[in-house]
Each structure stands twice: as C-alpha cells, then as structure tokens.
C-alpha positions in Angstrom: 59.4 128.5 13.4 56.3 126.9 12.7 54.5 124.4 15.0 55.8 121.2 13.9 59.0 122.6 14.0 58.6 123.4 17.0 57.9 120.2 18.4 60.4 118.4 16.3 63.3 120.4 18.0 61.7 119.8 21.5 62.2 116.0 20.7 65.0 116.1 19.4 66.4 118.0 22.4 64.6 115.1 24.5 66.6 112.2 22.8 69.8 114.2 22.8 69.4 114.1 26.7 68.5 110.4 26.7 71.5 110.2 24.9 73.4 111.7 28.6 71.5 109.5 30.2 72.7 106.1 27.7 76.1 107.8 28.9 75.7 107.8 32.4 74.1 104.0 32.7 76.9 102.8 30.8 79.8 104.3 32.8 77.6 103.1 36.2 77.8 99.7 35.3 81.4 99.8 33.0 83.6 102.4 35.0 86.2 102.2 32.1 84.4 102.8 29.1 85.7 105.4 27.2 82.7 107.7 25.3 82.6 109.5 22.5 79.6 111.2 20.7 76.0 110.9 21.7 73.6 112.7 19.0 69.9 112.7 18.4 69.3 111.5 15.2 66.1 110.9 13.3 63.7 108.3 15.2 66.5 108.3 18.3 69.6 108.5 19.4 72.9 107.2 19.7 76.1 107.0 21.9 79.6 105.5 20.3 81.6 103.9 23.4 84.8 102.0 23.6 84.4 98.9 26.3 86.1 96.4 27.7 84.3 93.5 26.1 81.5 93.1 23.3 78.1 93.6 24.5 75.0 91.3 24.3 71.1 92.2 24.2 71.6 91.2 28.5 73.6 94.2 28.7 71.2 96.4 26.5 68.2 94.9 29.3 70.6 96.0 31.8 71.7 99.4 30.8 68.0 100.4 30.3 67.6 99.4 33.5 70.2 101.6 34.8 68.9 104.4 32.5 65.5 104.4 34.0 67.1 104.6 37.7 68.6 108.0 36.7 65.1 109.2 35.0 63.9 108.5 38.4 66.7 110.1 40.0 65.6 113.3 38.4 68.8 114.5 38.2 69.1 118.2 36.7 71.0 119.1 33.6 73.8 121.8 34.6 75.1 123.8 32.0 78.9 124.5 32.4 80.9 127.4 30.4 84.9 126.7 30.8 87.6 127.6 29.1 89.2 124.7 26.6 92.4 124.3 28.6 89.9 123.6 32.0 87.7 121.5 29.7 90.4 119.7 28.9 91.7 118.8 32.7 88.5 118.0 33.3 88.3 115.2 30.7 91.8 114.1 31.4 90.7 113.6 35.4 88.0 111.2 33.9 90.6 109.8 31.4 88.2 110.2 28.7 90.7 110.4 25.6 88.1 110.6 22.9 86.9 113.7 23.8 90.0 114.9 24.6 90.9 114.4 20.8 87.6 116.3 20.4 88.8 119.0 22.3 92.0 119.4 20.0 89.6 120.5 17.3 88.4 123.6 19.0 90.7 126.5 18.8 92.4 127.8 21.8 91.3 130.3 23.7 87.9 129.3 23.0 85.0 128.4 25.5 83.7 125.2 26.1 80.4 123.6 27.2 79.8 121.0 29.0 76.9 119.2 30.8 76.6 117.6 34.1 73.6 115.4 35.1 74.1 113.2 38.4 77.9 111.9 38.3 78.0 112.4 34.5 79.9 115.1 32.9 79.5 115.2 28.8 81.8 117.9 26.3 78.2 118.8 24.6 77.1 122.4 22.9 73.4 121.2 24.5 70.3 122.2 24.8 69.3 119.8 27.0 66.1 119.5 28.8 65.9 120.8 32.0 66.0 117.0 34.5 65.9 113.7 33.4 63.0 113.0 34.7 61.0 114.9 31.8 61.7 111.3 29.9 58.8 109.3 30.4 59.6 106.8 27.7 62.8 105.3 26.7 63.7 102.2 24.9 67.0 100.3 23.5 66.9 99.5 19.9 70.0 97.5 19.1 74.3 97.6 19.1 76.3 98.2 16.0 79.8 98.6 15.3 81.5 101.6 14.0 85.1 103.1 13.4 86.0 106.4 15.4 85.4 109.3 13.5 84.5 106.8 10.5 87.8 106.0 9.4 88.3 102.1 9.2 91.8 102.7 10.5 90.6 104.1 13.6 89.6 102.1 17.0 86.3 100.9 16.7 83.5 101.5 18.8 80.2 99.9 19.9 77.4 102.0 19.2 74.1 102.1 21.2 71.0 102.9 19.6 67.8 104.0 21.4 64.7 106.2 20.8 62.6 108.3 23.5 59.0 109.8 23.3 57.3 112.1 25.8 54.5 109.6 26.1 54.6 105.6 26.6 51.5 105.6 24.4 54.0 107.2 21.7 56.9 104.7 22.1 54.6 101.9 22.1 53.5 103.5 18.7 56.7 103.8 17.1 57.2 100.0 18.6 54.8 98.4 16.9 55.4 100.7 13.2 59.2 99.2 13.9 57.8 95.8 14.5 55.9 96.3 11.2 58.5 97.3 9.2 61.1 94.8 10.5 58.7 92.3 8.7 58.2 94.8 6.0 62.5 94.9 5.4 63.7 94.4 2.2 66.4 92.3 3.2 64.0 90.4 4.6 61.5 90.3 1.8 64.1 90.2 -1.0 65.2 86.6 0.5 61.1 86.1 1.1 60.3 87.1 -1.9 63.3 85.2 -4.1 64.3 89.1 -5.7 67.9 89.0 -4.9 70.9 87.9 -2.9 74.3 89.0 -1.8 76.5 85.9 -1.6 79.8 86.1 0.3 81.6 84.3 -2.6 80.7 86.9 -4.9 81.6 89.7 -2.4 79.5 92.3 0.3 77.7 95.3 -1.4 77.4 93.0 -5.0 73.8 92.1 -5.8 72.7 89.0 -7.7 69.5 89.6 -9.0 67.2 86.2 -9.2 64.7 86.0 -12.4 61.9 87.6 -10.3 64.4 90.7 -9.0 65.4 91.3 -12.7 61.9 91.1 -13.7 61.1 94.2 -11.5 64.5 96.2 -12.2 63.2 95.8 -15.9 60.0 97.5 -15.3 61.1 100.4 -13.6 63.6 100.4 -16.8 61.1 100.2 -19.1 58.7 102.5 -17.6 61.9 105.2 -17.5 62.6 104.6 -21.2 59.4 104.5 -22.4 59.4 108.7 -20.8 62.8 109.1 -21.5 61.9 108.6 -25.3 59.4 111.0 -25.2 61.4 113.4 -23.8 63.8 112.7 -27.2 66.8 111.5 -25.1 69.0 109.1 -26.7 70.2 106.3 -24.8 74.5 104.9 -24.6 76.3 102.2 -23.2 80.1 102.7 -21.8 82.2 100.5 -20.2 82.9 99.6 -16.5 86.4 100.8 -16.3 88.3 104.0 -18.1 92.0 105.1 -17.8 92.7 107.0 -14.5 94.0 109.8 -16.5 90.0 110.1 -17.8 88.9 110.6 -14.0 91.7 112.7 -13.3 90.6 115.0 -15.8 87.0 115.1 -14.6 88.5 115.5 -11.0 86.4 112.3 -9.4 89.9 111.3 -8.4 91.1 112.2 -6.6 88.3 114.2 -5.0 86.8 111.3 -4.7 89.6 108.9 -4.2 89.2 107.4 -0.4 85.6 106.2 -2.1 87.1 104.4 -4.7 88.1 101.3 -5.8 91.8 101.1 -6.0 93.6 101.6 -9.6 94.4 98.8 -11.7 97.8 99.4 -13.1 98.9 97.6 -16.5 100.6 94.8 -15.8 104.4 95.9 -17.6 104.1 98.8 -15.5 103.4 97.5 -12.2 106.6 95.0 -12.4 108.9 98.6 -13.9 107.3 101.0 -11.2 108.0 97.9 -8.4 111.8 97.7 -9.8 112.5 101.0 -9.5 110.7 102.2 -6.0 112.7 101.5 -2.9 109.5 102.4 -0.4 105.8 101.7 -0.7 105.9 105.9 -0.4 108.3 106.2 -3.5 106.1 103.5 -5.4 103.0 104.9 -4.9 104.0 108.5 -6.6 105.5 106.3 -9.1 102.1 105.1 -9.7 99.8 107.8 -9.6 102.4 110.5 -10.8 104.8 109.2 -13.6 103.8 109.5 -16.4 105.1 105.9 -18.1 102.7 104.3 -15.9 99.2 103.1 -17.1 96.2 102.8 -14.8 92.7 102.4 -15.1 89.6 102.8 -12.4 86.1 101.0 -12.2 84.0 103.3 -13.1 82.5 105.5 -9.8 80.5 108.1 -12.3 79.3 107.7 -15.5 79.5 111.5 -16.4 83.3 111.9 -17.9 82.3 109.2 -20.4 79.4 111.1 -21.6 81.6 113.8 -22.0 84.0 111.7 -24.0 81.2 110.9 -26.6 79.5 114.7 -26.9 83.3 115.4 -27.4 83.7 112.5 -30.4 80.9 114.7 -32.4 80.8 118.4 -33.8 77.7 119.8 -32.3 76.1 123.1 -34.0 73.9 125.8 -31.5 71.3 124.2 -33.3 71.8 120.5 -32.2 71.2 121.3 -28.9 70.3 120.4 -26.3 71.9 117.0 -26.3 70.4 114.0 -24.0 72.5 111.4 -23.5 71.2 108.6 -20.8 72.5 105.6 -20.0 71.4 102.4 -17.1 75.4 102.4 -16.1 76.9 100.3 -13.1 79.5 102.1 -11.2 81.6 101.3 -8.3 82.2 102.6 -5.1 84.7 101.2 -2.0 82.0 101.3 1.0 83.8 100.5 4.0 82.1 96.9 5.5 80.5 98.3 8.8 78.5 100.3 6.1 76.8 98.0 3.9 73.0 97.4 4.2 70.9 95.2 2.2 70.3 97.0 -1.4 70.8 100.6 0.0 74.4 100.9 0.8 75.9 98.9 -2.1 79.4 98.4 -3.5 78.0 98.4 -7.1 75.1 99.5 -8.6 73.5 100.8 -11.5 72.7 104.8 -12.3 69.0 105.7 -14.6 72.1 108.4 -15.3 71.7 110.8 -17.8 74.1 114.2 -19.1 72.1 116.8 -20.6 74.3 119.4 -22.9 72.5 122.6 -23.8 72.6 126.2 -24.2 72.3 128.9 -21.4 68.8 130.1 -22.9 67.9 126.3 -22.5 68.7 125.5 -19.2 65.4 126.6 -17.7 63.1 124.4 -19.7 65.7 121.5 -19.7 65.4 121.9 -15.6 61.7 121.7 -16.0 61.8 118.7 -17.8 64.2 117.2 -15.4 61.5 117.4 -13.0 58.6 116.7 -14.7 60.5 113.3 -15.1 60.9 113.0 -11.2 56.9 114.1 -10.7 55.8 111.1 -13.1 57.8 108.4 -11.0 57.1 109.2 -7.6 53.4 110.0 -8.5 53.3 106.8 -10.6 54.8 104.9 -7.7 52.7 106.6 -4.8 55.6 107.9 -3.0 54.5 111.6 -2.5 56.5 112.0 0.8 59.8 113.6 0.2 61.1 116.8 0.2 63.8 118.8 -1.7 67.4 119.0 -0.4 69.0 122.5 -2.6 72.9 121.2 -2.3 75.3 124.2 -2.2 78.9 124.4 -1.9 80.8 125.8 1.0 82.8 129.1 0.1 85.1 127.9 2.6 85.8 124.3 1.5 88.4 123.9 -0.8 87.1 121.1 -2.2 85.0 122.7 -5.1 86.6 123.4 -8.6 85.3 126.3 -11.2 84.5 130.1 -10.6 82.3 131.7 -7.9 80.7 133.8 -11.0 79.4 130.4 -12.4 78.6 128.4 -9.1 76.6 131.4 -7.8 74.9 131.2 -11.4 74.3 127.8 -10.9 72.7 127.8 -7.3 70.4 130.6 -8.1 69.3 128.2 -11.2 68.0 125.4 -8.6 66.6 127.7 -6.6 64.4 129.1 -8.9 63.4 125.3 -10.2 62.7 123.5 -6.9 60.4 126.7 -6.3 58.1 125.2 -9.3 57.4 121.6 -7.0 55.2 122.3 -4.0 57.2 120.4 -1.9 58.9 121.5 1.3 63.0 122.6 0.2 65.9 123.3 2.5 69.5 124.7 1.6 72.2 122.4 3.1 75.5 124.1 2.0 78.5 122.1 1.8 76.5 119.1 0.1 77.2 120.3 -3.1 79.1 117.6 -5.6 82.7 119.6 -5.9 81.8 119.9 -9.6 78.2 121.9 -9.1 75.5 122.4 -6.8 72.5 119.8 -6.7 68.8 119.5 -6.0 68.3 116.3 -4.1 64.8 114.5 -3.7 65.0 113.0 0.2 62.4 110.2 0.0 60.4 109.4 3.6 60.2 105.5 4.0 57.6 103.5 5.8 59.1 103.9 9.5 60.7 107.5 9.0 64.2 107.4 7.8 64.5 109.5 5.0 67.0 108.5 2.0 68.4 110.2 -1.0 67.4 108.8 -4.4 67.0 110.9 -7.7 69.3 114.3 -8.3 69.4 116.9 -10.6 72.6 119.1 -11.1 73.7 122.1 -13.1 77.3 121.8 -13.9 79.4 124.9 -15.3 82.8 123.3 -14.3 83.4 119.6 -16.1 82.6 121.0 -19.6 85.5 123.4 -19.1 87.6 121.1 -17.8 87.0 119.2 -20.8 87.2 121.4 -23.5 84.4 120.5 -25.0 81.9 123.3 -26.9 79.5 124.0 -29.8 79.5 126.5 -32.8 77.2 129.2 -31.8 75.0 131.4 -34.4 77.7 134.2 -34.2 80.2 130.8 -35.9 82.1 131.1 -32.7 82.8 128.2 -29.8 80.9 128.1 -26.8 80.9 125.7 -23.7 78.0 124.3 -23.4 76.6 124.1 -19.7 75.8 120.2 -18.5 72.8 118.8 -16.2 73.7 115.4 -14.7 70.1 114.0 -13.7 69.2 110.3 -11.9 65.5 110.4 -11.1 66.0 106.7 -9.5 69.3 107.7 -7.8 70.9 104.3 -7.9 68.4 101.4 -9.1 69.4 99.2 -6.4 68.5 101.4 -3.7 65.2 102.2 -5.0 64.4 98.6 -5.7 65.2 98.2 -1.4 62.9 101.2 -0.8 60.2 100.0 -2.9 59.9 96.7 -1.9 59.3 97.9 1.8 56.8 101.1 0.2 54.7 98.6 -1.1 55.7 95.7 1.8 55.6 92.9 -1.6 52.6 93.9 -2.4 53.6 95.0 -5.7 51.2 97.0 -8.2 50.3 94.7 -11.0 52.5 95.9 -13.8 55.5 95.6 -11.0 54.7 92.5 -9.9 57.4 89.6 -11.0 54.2 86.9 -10.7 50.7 88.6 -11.6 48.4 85.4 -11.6 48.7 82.1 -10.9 46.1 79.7 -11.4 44.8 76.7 -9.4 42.6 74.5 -10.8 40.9 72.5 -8.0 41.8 69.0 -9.0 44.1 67.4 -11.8 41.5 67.0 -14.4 41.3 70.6 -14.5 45.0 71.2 -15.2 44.2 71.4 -18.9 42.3 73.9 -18.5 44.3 76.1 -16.4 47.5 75.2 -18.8 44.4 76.6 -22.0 44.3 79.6 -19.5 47.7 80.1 -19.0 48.6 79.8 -22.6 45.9 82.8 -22.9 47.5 85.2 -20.1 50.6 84.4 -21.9 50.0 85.2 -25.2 48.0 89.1 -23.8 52.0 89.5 -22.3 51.1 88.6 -18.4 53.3 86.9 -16.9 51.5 83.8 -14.9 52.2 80.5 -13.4 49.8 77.1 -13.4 50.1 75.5 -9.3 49.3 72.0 -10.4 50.5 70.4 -7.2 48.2 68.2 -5.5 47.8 70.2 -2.4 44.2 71.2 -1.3 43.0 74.5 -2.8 43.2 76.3 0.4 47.0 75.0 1.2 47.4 76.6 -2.7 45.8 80.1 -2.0 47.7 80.0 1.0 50.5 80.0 -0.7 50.2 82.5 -3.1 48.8 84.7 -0.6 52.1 84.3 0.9 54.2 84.6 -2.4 51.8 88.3 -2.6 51.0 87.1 -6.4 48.3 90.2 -7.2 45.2 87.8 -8.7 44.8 84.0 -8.2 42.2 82.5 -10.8 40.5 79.5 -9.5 39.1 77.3 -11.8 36.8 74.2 -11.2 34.2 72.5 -13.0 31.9 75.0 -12.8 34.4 77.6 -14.7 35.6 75.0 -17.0 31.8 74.9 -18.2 31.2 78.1 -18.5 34.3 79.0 -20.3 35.3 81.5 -16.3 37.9 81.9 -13.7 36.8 82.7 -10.0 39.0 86.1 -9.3 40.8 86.9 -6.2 43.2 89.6 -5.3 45.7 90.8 -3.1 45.9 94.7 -4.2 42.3 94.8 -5.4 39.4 93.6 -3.7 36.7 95.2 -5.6 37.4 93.3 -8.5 36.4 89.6 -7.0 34.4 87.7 -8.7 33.6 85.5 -11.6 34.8 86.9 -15.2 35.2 84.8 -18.4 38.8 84.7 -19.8 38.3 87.6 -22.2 36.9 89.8 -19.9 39.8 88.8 -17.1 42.6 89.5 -19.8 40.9 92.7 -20.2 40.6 93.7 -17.5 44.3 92.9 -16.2 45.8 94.3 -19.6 44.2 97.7 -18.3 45.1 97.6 -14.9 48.8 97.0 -16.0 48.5 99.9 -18.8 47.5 102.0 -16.4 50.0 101.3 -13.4 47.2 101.0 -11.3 48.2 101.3 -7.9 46.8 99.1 -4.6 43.5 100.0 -3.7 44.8 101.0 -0.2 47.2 103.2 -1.5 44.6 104.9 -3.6 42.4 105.7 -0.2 
C-alpha cells in the first residue's frame, strides 16, 4: 500500500465512524428510529434511517449538535465478536428490524461483529477508529430519500449525508470547493445558461435540449465523426423500439428486465392474452411466454441491432474488421428517487459503436478504441480518470458464454489498459453479462467520480446470434465483437462538462462565441457589417443592440460566459477595428481589424483551443 492509499483508507475509516456517531445523535434525540446502513463513501458518509416524521435542515442543525456532544464524550469504539443467533437477540432487544433482516443474510453458525460507542450498538464488520474524539471536523451535507435495499417496493428511508476531515482547516476546504461547485452545477447552469430542460409534462429523466444545448451536443458529435471517419467507421441509424423476441435473443431481457421500460404488446394480442388469463400471474406468462403474442421494447442497447445489419450482409475474412457506429437513444426505467439533472437520465443517446473483426485483429482494433478515448479527454482537458478493468464473477450466474472465451477476453483488456498510463483496478462482478469491460471513471470538479466511455470485447452475442464470416480456409467463423462509447451516454457527458469547464466553454464549444456591442445606435450598422462577416467565416455571433449602457452590455455577456465580446465605437468604425475582450483568453485583448479578428478566432476554433487557465 502506497502513501496515498494509506491515508485514503485512514479517512475513510474516520467517516465510517462519523457515520456511528450520525447513528448515535439520531437515536438520542429520536428513540424510535429504526437504522439501517451507515457507509463511508467518497467525500463522506451516510446513514439510511426510518423516523417518525420527515426531517428539516433544524433537525440536521440539531443532530450535529448532538453528534459533536459524543465527539466530546470521547466515547471508545468496542469491538464485539458474537455469534449470529446472540447478534440477533441483541438487535431484537433494541427492536432494530432492519438489521435484523441484515442478519438473515449471513449464514448460520457464522460470527458476527458489532460495535459499541457510548449507548450505541451498530451490526458493522468495522475498522473503526479507536474514540470519537479522533474527529475534529464534522459537518451535515443534506437529507435524501431512498428505498430499503433500493427496491421502490420497499419502506423508504431518510438518508443523512455528511462528510468529516481530521482538520477544520480541511473541512472548511472541502466547504468552500462544495460551495464552488454548487454554483458550478449543471442543473444549475444548464437553466443559467438556457442548454436544456426537463419539463414535468414531458416526463423526469427526458431532456429537451434548447437551441444553444443542441448547439453543443452537435459539436461533441461532430468532433467524434470527424475521428470516427478517419478511423474508416461507417455510421447507421436504427429505430427506438425492436420486437422483444430481438432482445430476448441478445439476452438484455431479461437480464436486464427490472431496468427496463415495460413491453408494448400489439394491440390484438393484448385484448386475446386479457380474454383468456384468469390472474394477472396467468396473464403475464401469457405475455412474455406464448408464443401468439407480439411485443416490442424501447430500445435499452443499441448492440442487437448492429448485429441485425452485419447479419443482413455476407462478409468475406477480407472485409473485416467491420465498424458500425451509430448516435442512438436508448431507454432505461430509472426509478424517480434516482434521477439527477443530465447524469441519471431515463433516455439518452449512446456515441455507440459495434466493431466485428477477426481474432488476429482484435489487438489493433483495441488500440484504436483507445486512441479514440486519448483524443477526447486530451482535447477536452479532462486528464483525471482512471481505468475500471470489469470482470465477471465466476460465481454469479448472471453471465452467459464459456469460461474458455471470457477468460480470453479478460486477459485481452488487461493487456490494452496496460498501454494508457493511467492508474487501473479489477472490479469483478462489474462485467456486462455478455463480456468483460474497460471502464474510463472520470474525476469531476468536487471529487465524485462517474463512468462515461467503455470498451468491451464480446465472444458471447455473436454466437448467440449466428452470425459469422468466410474465412481464407472457405469455412464460417464467428467473428468476435467490440462494443465501444468513448462519451458513455451524451447526456451525461454534456452534465459533466458543463461543470469541467463551469460555462466557460472553449471557443469551438461554445453555443455564443462573440457578441458585439456597438456603443450607441448609429453604430449598429456597423456591428450588423461585422456580424454579417463572423457569419459568413462560420462563427456563430449575436449583435446586443439594446440601448443599455456599454457596461450594463458587457455585463451581461460576462454573465451569459460568451468567449469574445467586440466592442465597436467610432473609433473602430474609422479604422475599419473591433476592441477584443475575452473570457477564456486574456492575452489576446486588444484592438484587431476584422480580418485579423476572423483569423484569429477561425484558428482558435480549428485548433480546440482550450482556456488559458486550463492550459497553466
């Protein structure tokens, strides 16, 4: 274990002993709460609890109140081993029926932690840190609902959030960084900013891009397809829905069915299967069994089309590899409590691509795979991830083909993430149940780290398929398949960028890259002469002829973060000039005529210049 490591364990064993702490406070000050789960998580922790009434932010001020009195208190953490059966009287004397449902989960016979600290006694594996009194900074973050155990059938709970430090001078750190990027949110800014909305009319987790969103969802298209055509791919378009028989095939469903939307059944068979089922029971397998009945699913992958239309073709040893990519929307039931701003969405769109090729190609088809990831995140300045190698659990059932191939597979990603010098980890068990996956875990402005672009050697869906190629020997082979989404899902990109770079887009990004304000009306015409230039060199510009005073104008572009704002009086009207200012690169104030303005903003756009700060 190396330093940092080191360190990061120690603070997560602080927070998960905060989290005891939450515990205790709450149950001082509600004796019937029932408790769950406390974990450390990344930037905090959390406890889930089930209380007598809904809390407010009084009760937060109260309970970290009551959380500081036990810090004081000094109280030491006792480590307790017991059998299951004593664990479980124990919890029953405290009438603490979520953990005893915890409890049902370990096997019998088995022995059981748990943790005292003053009056509270937790079911916990630990570490813990030796008192309470070794937290010196704690603070309350917010309350959030959740289901127990996830499932929206469940009770739900009211979960506390809260972080701890081993310094006040690092809490009030990670304060003001949270302050910062609570302005910085893209929920925020996207509403700011006029990118996007989610209307409850429409529906929760279904974006509406404005004119300016779309503008910047088409550059980061654009900029992919201009790389994807060097890399020779071809692009296709399939439709939002497909027969369930298509996705029962490919196995999505129902390995994938709770996350679904549910089937649409043709409307003749709905009535016949309703007429002749007595019980919901008997009319469901009448649905999803029988074979008279026809049913279709929104699409949740775009893969088992792809599949469809290698399928529709002969393909020769010689035609491949095959790269089919397509900007496809799918569909995925996200339960409500789970929905956030662009990042956890009900639809979005895939920068999806299938890659079909022969065993002697795979290598160089994986290094092209991430050669396309390298040029996005270096383009975009977001060099902070890490590699996540996905590998399947021997033990789940949930993974289809044979161990031959998945081992074959694995060994594959291994070998490519080792060509990124980036920090990787194995996390088995996050495989997708078709093949293993190398997942690119992007670090965002305040910590949290999210899951955007993937790359994935599959063995098992071209098999399932049937589909193959003649090989030299005239003979059929299966072809192996690499599903690849540098993006990840366009939406949640778009969320993560727009807080990466706060609004403060790069120019080539940017849905507004000048505006200009001409100091008085008599100068309109020739900021509308101006405009028509920008125009006509492809930037997209605006003319503010409202009557407002020039400062009240900069002011406001300042706060719309338009890149350059050209001023133009009298002076520049003579001398054939704007007056430059911008947001994302100082250096280049000043005075420039129009040609040498176009010029210089046709390079910075070509060459996706990024902010000056970022480039420090």
């Amino acid at each position: 274990m190396n330093v940092n490591e080191g360190q990061n364990e120690a603070l997560k064993q602080l927070r998960h002993s905060a989290a005891h702490v939450l515990g205790a406070a709450v149950l001082r000050l509600f004796p019937t709460a029932k408790y769950d789960i406390g974990p450390a998580i990344d930037n905090g922790f959390y406890y889930d609890f089930d209380l007598p009434r809904t809390l407010t932010a009084k009760d937060l001020e109260a309970i970290e109140a009551e959380m500081k009195k036990i810090i004081a208190a000094n109280f030491p953490f006792e480590r307790l081993e017991v059998s299951r059966e004593e664990a479980k009287k124990q919890m029953q004397a405290l009438n603490q029926t979520y953990k005893l449902e915890r409890l049902e989960d370990i096997p019998e016979g088995e022995t059981v932690s748990l943790y005292k600290s003053g009056e509270f006694l937790d079911l916990c594996r630990g570490p813990h840190i030796a008192k309470t009194g070794e937290i010196k900074a704690i603070k309350l973050l917010n309350i959030a609902g959740c289901y127990y155990r996830g499932d929206e059938h469940r009770q739900q709970l009211q979960r506390i959030y809260g972080t701890a430090f081993f310094s006040q001078e690092e809490l009030d750190a990670y304060l003001k960084q949270l302050e910062w990027a609570r302005e910085h949110d893209h929920r925020k800014l996207g509403v700011k900013l006029n990118l996007f909305m989610i209307d409850n009319v429409v529906g929760q987790g279904l974006i509406l891009w404005t004119p300016k969103g779309t503008i910047l969802r088409r550059q980061l298209q654009s900029f992919l397809e201009a790389e994807l055509e060097k890399q020779n791919y071809v692009q296709v378009i399939t439709p939002h829905i497909g027969k369930l028989d298509l996705f029962k095939i490919s196995g999505h469903y129902p390995y994938y069915k709770d996350s679904q939307f549910a089937p649409i059944w043709e409307r003749d068979s709905w009535k016949k299967a309703i007429e002749s089922s007595k019980s919901c029971q008997e009319l469901q397998e009448h649905l999803e069994v029988k074979t008279d009945v026809e049913g279709f699913l929104l699409k949740p992958m775009n893969c088992p089309m792809h599949v469809r239309l290698y399928a529709a073709q002969p393909h020769s040893y010689r035609d491949l590899p095959v790269r089919m990519a397509e900007f496809g929307t799918v569909y995925r039931w996200e339960q409500s409590g789970e929905l956030g701003g662009l990042t956890r969405v009900r639809g979005f769109t895939q920068d999806d691509a299938h890659i079909f090729c022969r065993e002697d190609q795979l290598e160089d088809e994986l290094k092209g795979c991430l050669k396309l990831i390298n040029i996005i995140f270096t383009t975009l300045g977001m060099s902070d991830y890490r590699v996540r190698i996905s590998l399947r659990d021997p033990e789940s059932d949930k993974y289809i083909g044979d161990d031959a191939l998945w081992e074959k597979a694995e060994e594959g990603l291994r070998k490519a993430a080792k060509q990124l010098d980036k920090p990787a980890t194995e996390a088995k068990g996050e495989a997708a149940f078709y093949g293993p996956k190398l997942d690119f875990i992007v670090r965002d402005v305040i910590g949290r780290e999210w899951q955007l672009g993937t790359i994935q050697i599959d063995y098992n869906l071209p098999y399932r398929f049937k589909i193959s190629y003649i090989g030299s020997d005239n003979q059929p082979h299966v072809p192996i398949m690499i599903h690849r989404a540098p993006f990840g899902s366009l939406e949640r990109f778009c969320g993560l960028l727009i807080e990466h770079f706060g609004g403060d887009f790069p120019l080539w990004l940017s849905p507004e890259q000048v505006r200009i304000l001409p100091i008085n009306d008599d100068l309109i015409p020739y900021a509308d002469e101006i405009f028509a230039r920008l125009k006509a060199a492809h930037i997209r510009c605006s003319v503010d002829d409202h009557s407002e005073k020039l400062g009240a104008k900069i002011r406001q572009a300042e706060s719309d973060k338009v890149p350059y704002v050209l001023v133009v009086g009298a002076k520049e009207k003579e001398n054939r000039s704007v007056s430059v200012r911008s947001r994302c690169q100082p250096s280049n104030n000043g005075t420039y005529t129009i040609e040498d303005i176009i010029a210089l903003l046709t390079k910075e756009i070509d060459d996706k210049l990024l902010p000056e700060s970022m480039r420090k």
